[in-house]
N, C-alpha and C positions, 0 to 999 in steps of 0.2 A: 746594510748601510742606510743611515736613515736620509733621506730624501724630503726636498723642501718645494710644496705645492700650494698653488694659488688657485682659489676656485672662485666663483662668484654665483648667486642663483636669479631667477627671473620667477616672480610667483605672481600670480591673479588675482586680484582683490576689487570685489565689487565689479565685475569684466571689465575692470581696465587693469593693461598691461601696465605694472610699477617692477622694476629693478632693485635692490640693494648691493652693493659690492663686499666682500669682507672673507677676510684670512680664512686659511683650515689650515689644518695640525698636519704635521709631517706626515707624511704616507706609509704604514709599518706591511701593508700588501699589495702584493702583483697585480690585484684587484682592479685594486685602484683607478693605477695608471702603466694598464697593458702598454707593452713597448717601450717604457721606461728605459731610457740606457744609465744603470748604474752612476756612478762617480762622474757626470756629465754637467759637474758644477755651473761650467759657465754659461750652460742653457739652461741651468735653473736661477740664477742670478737674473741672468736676462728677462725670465718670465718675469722674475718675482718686482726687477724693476720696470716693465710694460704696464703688469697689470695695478701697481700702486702710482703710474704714471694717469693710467685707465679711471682709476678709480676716484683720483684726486677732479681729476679732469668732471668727470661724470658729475663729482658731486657739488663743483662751484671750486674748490678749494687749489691754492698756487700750486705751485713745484713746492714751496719751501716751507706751506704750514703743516703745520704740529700738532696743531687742535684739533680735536673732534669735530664737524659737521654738524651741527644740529640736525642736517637731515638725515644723519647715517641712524636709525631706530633698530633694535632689536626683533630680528623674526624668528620664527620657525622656518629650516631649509625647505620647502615646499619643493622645489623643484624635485630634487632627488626623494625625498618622500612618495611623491607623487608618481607611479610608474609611464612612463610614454615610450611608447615606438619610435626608432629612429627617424618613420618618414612623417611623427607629429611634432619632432622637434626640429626639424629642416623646414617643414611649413610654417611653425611659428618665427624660425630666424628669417625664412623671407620675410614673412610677411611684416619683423620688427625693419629690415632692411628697407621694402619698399616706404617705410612711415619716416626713411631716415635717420632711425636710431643704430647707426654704426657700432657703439662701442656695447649696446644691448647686447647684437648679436654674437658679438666677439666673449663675452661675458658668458651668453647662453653655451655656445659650443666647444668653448675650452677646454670645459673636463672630459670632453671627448675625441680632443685634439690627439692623441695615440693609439686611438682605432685604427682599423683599417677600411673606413667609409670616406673616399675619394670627395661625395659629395657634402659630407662635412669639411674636410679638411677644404679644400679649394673655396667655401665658403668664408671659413675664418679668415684665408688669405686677402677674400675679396673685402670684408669687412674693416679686417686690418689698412689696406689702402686708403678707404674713405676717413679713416681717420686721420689719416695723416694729413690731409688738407688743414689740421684745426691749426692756429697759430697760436693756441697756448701749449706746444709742444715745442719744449728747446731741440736743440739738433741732437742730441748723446739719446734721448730718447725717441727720435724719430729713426735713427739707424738703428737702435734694436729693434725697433716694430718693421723695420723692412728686413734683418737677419732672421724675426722670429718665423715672418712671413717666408722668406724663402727657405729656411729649413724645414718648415711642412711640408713645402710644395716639394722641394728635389726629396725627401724622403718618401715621396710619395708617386715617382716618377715610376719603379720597379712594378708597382702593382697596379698602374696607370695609364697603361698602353693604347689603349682605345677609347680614353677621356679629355676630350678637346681644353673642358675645363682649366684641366691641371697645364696644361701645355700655354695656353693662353693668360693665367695669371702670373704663370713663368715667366713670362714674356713683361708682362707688366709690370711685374717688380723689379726683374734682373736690369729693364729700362729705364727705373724708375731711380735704384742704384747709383747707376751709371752716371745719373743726373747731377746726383748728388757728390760724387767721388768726381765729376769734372769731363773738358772736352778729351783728354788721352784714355778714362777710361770706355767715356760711349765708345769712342771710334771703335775702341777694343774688342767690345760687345755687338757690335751691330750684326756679326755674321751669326752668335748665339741667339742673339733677339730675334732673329729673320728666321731661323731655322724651329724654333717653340713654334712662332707664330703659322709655320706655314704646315708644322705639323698640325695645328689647333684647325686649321684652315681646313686640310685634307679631311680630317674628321667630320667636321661641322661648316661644308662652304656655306651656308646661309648666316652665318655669326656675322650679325653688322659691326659688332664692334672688333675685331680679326679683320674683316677684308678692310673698315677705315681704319688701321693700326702699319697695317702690311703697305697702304696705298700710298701714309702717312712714311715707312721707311722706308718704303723705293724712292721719294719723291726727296727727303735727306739725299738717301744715295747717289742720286744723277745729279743735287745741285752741292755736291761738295762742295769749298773753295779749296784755292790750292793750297792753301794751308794745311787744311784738313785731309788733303789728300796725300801729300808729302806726310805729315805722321801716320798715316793709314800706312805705305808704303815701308815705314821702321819694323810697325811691328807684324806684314801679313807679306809673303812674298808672291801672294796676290790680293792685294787690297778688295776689301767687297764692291760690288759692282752692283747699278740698278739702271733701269731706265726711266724715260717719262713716261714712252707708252706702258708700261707696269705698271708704273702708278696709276695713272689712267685707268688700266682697266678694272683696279681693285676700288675704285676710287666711285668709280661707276657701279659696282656690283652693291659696293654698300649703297649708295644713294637710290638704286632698285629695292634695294630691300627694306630701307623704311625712308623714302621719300620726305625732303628739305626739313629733317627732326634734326639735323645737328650741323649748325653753322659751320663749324670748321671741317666736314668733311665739302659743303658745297664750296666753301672758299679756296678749301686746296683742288679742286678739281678748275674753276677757274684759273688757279695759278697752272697748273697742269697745260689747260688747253692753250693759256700764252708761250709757254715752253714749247708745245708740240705747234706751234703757229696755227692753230683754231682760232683765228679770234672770235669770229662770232659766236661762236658757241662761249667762248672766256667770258664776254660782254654778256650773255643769258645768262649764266651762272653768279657772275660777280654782281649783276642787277638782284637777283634772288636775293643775295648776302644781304647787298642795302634793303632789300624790301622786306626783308624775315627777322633782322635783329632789330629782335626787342629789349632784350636784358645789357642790363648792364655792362657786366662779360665780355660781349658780345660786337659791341659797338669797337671795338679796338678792331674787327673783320670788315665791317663797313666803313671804314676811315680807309685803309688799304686797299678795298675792292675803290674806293673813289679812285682812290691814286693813279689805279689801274687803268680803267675807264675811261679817266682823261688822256693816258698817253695811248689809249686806242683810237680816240676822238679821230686822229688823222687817216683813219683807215677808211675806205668806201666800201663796206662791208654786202653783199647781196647773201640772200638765206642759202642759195646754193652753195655756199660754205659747208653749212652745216652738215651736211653731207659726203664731207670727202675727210680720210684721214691726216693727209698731207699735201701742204699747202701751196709748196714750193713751185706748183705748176700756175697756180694763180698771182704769183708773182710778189707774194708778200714773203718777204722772204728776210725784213728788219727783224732786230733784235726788239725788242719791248724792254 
């Protein structure tokens, strides 16, 4: 049966890294594209609308133009001419990744998206994410790039058992989903998302980004509203359950691990320590916030950490706080 594939190459010219994107002819061997499921039209559709989503994208061009690109030039395949080891073309996708070229990498490792190399595939996945940030992607095309994305990854779940990777993108996409499809489906999902992530966690407890993801959904979990709680309740005849001290302490492990790099995890742990009646320690944290955001971004955590601050104004706070898990004996005992 013949089968319909989209490839794209990445070739060197002059040592600077240039990209072209552009079609190949159906696939007539196994060759090819090992792992291929036959008659699987509607994941070749999907590709085929991703990667002319990708391509359009990459090269300046709308959703709706027709024309050629002036910049689209004819080359030689270089990539595939060229022979490399899979662990020279994982170093090259990082290193297109860490330059911020997202849709490179997704380009680069495509055609060997039906391997069975975990660390390819959970790449493409991650690569796929960052693009989703672009706003010249309509929404019909932002939900196949999160389906094409999580069909890698659960296909790739079987052969994957002791790769945090796989487990951990799982988690970010199936959340990312969730997002997307509205508040009945997260709720849905929050015990699926908990349980990738904690798998990814057991593997890899030093992943800053797992313990601030995990810290981030225990700290949903414990401030449901009863809204949120009442539909959790429909569809779980034990709705999931988290605490603050969990959050807390995943919330800590990450900020251990790479210390005040990422506003929003020092910000949720301020909110943390208000919830567990820390204040003083909330007020060290939530100061941090104001004193670290620089960006843009960013400033929406320092407007919040103010808010905070102020309604702790009334508290006579001594460092001997800082010290003690639970507050209750010191007699602050208000709500914030």
């Amino acid at each position: 049966m013949t089968q319909f594939s989209v490839s794209c190459v990445v070739f060197e010219s002059t040592k600077k890294l240039v990209y072209v994107a552009f079609p190949l002819g159906p696939i007539t061997s196994s060759k090819d594209q090992p792992g291929l499921n036959q008659g699987d039209s509607t994941s070749l559709r999907t590709r085929k609308s991703i990667f002319t989503a990708l391509s359009q994208y990459a090269l300046g061009l709308g959703p709706d133009s027709t024309h050629n690109s002036p910049k689209q030039v004819k080359i030689e395949n270089l990539f595939f001419s060229k022979k490399m080891e899979e662990k020279e073309v994982i170093a090259l996708a990082d290193k297109l990744f860490d330059e911020n070229k997202y849709i490179e990498v997704y380009e680069l490792l495509n055609r060997q998206k039906f391997e069975k190399n975990i660390d390819i595939k959970w790449r493409i996945a991650r690569s796929l994410f960052f693009v989703l940030d672009s706003e010249k992607m309509n929404d019909s095309i932002r939900q196949n790039i999160v389906e094409e994305a999580m069909d890698i990854l659960n296909s790739s779940l079987a052969i994957a058992e002791d790769n945090p990777n796989i487990y951990k993108w799982l988690a970010i996409m199936t959340n990312y989903n969730s997002g997307i499809e509205g508040l009945e489906s997260r709720i849905k999902t929050y015990p699926l998302v908990r349980e990738h992530l904690q798998k990814a966690c057991d593997l890899n407890p030093n992943d800053f980004c797992v313990n601030y993801m995990l810290g981030k959904l225990c700290y949903e979990l414990a401030n449901l509203s009863w809204l949120q709680k009442t539909i959790a309740k429909y569809f779980f005849e034990e709705p999931p359950k988290a605490t603050y001290e969990e959050a807390y302490a995943y919330l800590v492990k990450a900020e251990e691990l790479q210390p005040r790099c990422f506003i929003p995890n020092v910000y949720l742990l301020g909110e943390s320590c208000v919830k567990l009646k820390m204040f003083y320690r909330a007020k060290y944290y939530l100061t941090l916030v104001i004193n670290l955001s620089k960006e843009k971004g960013e400033q929406k955590y320092a407007n919040k950490a103010k808010q905070i601050i102020d309604k702790l104004e009334k508290y006579d706070l001594g460092k001997d706080v800082l010290f003690c898990n639970y507050l209750n004996g010191y007699g602050f005992t208000d709500d914030v």
